[in-house]
PyMOL commands that place a pseudoatom at each C-alpha (Angstrom):
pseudoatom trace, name=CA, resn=UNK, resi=1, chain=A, elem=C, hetatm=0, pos=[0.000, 0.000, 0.000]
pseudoatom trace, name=CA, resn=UNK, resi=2, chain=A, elem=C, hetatm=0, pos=[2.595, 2.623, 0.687]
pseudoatom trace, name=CA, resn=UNK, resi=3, chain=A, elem=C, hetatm=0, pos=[4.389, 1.726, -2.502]
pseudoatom trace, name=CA, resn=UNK, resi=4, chain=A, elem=C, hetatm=0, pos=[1.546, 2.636, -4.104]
pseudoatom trace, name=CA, resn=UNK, resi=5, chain=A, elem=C, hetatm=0, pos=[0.559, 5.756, -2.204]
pseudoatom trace, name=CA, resn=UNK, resi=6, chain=A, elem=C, hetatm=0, pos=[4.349, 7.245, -3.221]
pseudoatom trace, name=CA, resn=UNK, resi=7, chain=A, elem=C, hetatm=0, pos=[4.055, 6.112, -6.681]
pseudoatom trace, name=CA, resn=UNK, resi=8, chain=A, elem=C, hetatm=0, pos=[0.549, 7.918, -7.132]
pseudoatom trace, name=CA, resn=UNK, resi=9, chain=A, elem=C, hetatm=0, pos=[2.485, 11.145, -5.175]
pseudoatom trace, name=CA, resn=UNK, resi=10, chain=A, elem=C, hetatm=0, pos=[4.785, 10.873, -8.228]
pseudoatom trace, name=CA, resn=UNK, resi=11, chain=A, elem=C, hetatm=0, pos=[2.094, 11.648, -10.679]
pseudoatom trace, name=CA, resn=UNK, resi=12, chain=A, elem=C, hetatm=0, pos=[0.256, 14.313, -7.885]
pseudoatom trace, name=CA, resn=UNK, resi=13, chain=A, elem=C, hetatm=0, pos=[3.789, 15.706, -8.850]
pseudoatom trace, name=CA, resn=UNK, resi=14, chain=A, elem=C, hetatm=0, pos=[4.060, 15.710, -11.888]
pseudoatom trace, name=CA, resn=UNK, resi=15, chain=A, elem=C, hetatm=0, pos=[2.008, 19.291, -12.436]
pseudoatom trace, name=CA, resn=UNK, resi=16, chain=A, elem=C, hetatm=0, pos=[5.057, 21.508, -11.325]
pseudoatom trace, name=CA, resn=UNK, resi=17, chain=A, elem=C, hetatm=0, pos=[6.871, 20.583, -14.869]
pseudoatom trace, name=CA, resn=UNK, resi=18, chain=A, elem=C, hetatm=0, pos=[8.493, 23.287, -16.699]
pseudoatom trace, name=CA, resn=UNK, resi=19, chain=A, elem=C, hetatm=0, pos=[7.088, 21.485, -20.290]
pseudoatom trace, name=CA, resn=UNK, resi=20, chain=A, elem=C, hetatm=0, pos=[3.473, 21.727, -17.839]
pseudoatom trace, name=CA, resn=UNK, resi=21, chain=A, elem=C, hetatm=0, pos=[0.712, 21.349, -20.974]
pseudoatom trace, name=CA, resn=UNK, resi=22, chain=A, elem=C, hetatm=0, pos=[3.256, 18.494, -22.526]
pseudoatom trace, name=CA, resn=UNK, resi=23, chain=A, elem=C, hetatm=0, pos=[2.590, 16.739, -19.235]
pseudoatom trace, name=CA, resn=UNK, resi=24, chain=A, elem=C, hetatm=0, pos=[-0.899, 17.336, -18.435]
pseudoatom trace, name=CA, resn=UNK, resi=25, chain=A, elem=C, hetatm=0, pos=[-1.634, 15.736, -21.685]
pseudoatom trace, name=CA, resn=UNK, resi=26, chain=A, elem=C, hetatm=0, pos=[0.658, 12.713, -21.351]
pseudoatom trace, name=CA, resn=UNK, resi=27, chain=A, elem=C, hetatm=0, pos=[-1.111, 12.660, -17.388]
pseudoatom trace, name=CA, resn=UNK, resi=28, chain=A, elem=C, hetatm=0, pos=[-4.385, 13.012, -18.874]
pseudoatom trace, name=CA, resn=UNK, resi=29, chain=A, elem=C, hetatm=0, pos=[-4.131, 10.049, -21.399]
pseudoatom trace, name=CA, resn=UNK, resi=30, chain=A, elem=C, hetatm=0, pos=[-2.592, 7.813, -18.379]
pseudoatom trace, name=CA, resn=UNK, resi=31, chain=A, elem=C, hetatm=0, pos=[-5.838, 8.305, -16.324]
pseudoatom trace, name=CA, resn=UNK, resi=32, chain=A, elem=C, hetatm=0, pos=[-7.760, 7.752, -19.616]
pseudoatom trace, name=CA, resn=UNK, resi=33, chain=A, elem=C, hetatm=0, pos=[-6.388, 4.449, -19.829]
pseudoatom trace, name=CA, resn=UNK, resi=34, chain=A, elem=C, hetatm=0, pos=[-4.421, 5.572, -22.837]
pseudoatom trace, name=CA, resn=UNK, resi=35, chain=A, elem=C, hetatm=0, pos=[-1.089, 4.359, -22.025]
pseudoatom trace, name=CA, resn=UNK, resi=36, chain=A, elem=C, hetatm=0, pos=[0.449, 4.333, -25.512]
pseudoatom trace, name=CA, resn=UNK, resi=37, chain=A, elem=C, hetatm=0, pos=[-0.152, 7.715, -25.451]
pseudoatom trace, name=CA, resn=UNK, resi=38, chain=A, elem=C, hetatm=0, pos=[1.075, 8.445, -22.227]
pseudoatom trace, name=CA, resn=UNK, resi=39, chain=A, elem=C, hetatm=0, pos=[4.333, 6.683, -23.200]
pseudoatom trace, name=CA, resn=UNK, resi=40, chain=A, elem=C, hetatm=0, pos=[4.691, 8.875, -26.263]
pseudoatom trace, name=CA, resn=UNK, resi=41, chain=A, elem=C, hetatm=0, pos=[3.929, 12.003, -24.838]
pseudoatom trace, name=CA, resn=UNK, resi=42, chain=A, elem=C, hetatm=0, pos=[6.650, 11.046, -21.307]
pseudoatom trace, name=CA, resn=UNK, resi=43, chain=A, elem=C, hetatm=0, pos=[9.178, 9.972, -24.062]
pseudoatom trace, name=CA, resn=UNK, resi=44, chain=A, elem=C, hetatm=0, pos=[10.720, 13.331, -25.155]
pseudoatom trace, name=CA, resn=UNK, resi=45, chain=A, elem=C, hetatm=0, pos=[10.032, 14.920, -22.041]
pseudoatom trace, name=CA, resn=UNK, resi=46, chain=A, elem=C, hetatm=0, pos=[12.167, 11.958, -20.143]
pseudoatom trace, name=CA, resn=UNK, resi=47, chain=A, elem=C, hetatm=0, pos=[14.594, 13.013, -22.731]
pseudoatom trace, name=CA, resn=UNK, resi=48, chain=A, elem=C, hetatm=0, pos=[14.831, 16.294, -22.619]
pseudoatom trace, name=CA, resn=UNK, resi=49, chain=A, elem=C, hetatm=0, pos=[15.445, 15.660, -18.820]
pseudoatom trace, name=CA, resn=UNK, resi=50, chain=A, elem=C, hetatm=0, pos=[11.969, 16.511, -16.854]
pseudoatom trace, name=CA, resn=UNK, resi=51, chain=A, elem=C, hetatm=0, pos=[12.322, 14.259, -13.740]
pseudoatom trace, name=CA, resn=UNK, resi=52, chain=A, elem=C, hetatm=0, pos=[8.393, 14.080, -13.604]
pseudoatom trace, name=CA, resn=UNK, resi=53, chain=A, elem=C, hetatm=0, pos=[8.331, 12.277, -17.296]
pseudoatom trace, name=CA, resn=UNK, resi=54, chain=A, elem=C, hetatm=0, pos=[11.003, 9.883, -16.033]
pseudoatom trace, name=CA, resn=UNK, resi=55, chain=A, elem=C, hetatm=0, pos=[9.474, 8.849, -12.754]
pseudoatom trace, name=CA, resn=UNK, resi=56, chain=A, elem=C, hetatm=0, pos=[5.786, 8.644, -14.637]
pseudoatom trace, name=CA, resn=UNK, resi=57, chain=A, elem=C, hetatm=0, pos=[7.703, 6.442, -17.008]
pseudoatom trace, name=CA, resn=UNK, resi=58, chain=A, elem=C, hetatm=0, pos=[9.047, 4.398, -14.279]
pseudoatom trace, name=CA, resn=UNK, resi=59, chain=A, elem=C, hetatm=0, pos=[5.820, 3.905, -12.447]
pseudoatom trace, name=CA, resn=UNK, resi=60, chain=A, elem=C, hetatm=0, pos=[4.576, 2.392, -16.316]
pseudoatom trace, name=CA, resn=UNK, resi=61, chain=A, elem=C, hetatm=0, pos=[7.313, -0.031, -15.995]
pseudoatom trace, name=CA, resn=UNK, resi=62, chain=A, elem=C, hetatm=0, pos=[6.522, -0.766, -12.193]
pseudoatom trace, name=CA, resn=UNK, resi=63, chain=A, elem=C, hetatm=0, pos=[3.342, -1.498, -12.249]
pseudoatom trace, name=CA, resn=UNK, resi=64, chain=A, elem=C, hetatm=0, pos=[3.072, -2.548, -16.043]
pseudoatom trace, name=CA, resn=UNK, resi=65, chain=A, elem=C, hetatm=0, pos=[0.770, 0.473, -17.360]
pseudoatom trace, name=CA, resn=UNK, resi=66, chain=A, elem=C, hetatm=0, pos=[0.187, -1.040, -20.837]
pseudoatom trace, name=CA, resn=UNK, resi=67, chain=A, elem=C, hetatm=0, pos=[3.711, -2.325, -21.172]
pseudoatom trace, name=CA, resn=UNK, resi=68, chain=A, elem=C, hetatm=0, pos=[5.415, -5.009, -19.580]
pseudoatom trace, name=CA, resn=UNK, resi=69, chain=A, elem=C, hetatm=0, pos=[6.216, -4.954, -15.956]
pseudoatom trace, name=CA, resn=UNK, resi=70, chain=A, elem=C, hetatm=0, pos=[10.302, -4.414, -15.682]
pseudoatom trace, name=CA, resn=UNK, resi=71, chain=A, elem=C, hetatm=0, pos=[11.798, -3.995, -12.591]
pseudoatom trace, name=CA, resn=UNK, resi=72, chain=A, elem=C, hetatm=0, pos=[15.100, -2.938, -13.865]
pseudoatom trace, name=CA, resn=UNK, resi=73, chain=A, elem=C, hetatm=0, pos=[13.593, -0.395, -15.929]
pseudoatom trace, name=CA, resn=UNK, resi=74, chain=A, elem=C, hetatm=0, pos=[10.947, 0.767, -13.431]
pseudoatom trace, name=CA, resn=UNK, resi=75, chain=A, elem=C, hetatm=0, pos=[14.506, 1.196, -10.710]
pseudoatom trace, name=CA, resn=UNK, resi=76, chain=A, elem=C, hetatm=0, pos=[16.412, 2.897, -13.860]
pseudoatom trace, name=CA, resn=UNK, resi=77, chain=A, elem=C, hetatm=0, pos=[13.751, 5.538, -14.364]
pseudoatom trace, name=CA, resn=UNK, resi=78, chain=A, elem=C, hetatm=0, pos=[13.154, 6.087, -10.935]
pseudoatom trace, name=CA, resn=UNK, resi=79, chain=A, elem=C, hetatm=0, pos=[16.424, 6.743, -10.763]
pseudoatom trace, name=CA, resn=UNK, resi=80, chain=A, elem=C, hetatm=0, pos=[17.362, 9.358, -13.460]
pseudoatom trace, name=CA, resn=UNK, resi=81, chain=A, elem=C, hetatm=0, pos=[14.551, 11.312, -11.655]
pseudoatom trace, name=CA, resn=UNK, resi=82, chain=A, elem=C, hetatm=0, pos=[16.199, 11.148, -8.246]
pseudoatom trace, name=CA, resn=UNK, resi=83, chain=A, elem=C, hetatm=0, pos=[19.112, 12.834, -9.620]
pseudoatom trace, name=CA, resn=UNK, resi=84, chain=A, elem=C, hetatm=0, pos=[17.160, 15.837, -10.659]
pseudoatom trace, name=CA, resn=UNK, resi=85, chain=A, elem=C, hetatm=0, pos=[16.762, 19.251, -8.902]
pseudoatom trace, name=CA, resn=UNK, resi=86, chain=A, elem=C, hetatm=0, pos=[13.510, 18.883, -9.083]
pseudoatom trace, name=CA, resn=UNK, resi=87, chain=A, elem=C, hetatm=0, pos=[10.971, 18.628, -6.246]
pseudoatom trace, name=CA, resn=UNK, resi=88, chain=A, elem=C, hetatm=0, pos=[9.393, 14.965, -7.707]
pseudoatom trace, name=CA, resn=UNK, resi=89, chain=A, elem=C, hetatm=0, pos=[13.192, 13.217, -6.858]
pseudoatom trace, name=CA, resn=UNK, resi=90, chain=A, elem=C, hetatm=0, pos=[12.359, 13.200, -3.264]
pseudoatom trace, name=CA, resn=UNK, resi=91, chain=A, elem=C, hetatm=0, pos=[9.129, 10.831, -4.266]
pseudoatom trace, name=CA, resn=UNK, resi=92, chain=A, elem=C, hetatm=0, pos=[11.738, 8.721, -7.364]
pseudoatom trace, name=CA, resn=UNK, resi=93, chain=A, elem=C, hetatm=0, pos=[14.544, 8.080, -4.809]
pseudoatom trace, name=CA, resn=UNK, resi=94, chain=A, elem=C, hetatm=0, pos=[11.720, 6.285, -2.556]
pseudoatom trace, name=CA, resn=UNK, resi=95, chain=A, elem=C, hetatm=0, pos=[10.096, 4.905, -5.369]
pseudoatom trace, name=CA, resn=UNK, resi=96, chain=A, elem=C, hetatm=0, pos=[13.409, 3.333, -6.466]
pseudoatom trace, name=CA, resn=UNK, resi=97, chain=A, elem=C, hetatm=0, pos=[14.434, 2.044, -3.238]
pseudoatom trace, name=CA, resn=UNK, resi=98, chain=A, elem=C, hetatm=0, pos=[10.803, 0.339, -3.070]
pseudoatom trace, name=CA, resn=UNK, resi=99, chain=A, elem=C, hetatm=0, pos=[12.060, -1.402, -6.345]
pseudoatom trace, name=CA, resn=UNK, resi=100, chain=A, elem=C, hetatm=0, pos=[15.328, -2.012, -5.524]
pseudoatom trace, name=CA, resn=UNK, resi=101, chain=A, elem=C, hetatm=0, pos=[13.969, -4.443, -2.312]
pseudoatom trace, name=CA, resn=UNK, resi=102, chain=A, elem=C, hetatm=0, pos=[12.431, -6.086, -4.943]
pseudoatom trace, name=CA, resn=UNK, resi=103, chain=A, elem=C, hetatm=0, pos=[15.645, -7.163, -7.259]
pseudoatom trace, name=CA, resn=UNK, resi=104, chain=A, elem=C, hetatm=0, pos=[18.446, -9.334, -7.411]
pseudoatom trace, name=CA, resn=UNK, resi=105, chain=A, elem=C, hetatm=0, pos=[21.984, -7.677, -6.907]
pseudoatom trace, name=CA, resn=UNK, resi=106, chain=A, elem=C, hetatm=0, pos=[22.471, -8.632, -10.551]
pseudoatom trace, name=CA, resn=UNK, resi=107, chain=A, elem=C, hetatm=0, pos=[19.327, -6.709, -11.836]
pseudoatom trace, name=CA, resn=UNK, resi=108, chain=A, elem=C, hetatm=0, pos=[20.108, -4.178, -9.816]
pseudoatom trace, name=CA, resn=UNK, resi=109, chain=A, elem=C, hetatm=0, pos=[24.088, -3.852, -11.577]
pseudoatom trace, name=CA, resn=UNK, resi=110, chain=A, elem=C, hetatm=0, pos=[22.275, -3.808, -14.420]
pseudoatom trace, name=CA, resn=UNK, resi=111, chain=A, elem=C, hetatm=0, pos=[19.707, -1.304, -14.252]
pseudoatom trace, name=CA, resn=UNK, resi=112, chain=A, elem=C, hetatm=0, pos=[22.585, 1.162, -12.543]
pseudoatom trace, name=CA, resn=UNK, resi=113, chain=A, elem=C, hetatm=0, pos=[24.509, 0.683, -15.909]
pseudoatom trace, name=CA, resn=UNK, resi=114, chain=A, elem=C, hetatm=0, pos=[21.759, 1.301, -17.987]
pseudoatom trace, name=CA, resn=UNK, resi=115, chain=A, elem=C, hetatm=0, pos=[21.145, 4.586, -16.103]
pseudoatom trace, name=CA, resn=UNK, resi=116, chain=A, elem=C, hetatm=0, pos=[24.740, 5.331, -16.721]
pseudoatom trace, name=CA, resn=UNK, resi=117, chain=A, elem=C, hetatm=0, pos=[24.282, 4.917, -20.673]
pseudoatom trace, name=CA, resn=UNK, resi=118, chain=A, elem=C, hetatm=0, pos=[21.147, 6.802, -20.605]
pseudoatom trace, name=CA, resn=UNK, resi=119, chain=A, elem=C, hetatm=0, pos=[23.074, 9.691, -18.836]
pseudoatom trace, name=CA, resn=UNK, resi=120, chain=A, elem=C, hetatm=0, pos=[26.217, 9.563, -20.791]
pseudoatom trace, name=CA, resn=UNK, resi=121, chain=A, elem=C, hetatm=0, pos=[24.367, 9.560, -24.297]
pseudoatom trace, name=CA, resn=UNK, resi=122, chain=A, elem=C, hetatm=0, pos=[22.525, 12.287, -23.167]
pseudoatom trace, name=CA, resn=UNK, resi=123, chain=A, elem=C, hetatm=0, pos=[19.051, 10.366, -22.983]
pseudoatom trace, name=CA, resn=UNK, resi=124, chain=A, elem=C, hetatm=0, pos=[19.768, 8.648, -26.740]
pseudoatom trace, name=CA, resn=UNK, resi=125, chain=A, elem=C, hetatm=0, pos=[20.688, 5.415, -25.654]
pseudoatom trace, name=CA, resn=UNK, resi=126, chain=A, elem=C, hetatm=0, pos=[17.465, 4.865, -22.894]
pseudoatom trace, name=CA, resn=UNK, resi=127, chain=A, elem=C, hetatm=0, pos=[15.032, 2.056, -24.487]
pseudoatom trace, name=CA, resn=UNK, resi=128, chain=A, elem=C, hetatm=0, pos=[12.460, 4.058, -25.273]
pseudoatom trace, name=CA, resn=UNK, resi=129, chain=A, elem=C, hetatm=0, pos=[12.376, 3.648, -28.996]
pseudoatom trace, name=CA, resn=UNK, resi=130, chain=A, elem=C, hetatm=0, pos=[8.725, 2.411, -29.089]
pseudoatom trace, name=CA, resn=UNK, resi=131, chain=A, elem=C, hetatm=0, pos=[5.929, 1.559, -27.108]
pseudoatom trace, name=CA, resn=UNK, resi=132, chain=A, elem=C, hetatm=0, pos=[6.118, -2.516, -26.016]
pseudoatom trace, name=CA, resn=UNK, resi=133, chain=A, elem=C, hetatm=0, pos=[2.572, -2.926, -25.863]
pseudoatom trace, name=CA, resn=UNK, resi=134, chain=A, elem=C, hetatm=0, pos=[1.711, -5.938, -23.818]
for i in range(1, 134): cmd.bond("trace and resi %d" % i, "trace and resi %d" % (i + 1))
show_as sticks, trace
zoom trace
């Protein structure tokens, strides 16, 4: 229950986004159900950096939102949000500790290095080249 309560504080969040009508539509097709619009609309704002986007992206991944459920990727997300300055990284760093509990060391290697490849490619190299509809 509490992971959930955090994970919906992500999205409560989510409003105080510099790209704020790019969001509210990507928020507004999530609680519509529409997740493959969701994930397209959180994709270039992930990658343009907006730490709301990421952890919204993450919480698709956590709780499998229309994709596939993907711990690693939920946890890598979550945590390319909790690096940010802004005021949603407080709720990510939680979030990805509540994943985290949930993974194997190994996963959990992994996921840091993809994190690390997202960051260093400036958000090229992140997975998010389509929508994995499940």
């Amino acid at each position: 229950m509490r992971s959930s309560l955090l994970l919906a504080a992500a999205f409560a969040l989510a409003t105080t986004a510099s790209h704020a009508g790019d969001l509210a539509d990507a928020n507004a097709a999530f609680d519509h159900k529409d997740y493959a619009t969701a994930f397209a609309l959180y994709q270039p704002l992930a990658k343009s950096g907006t730490a709301e986007a990421q952890s919204a992206i993450g919480a698709m991944y956590f709780f499998g939102n229309g994709i596939a459920k993907n711990p690693s990727r939920a946890y890598m997300w979550f945590d390319l949000a909790a690096r940010s300055p802004s005021p949603v990284a407080t709720v990510a760093a939680t979030n990805r500790e509540i994943v985290r509990r949930q993974m194997a060391a190994s996963e959990i290697r992994d996921a840091d290095a993809m994190a690390a490849q997202c960051l260093s490619s400036r958000y090229e190299q992140c997975g998010l080249t389509h929508f994995a509809a499940r």
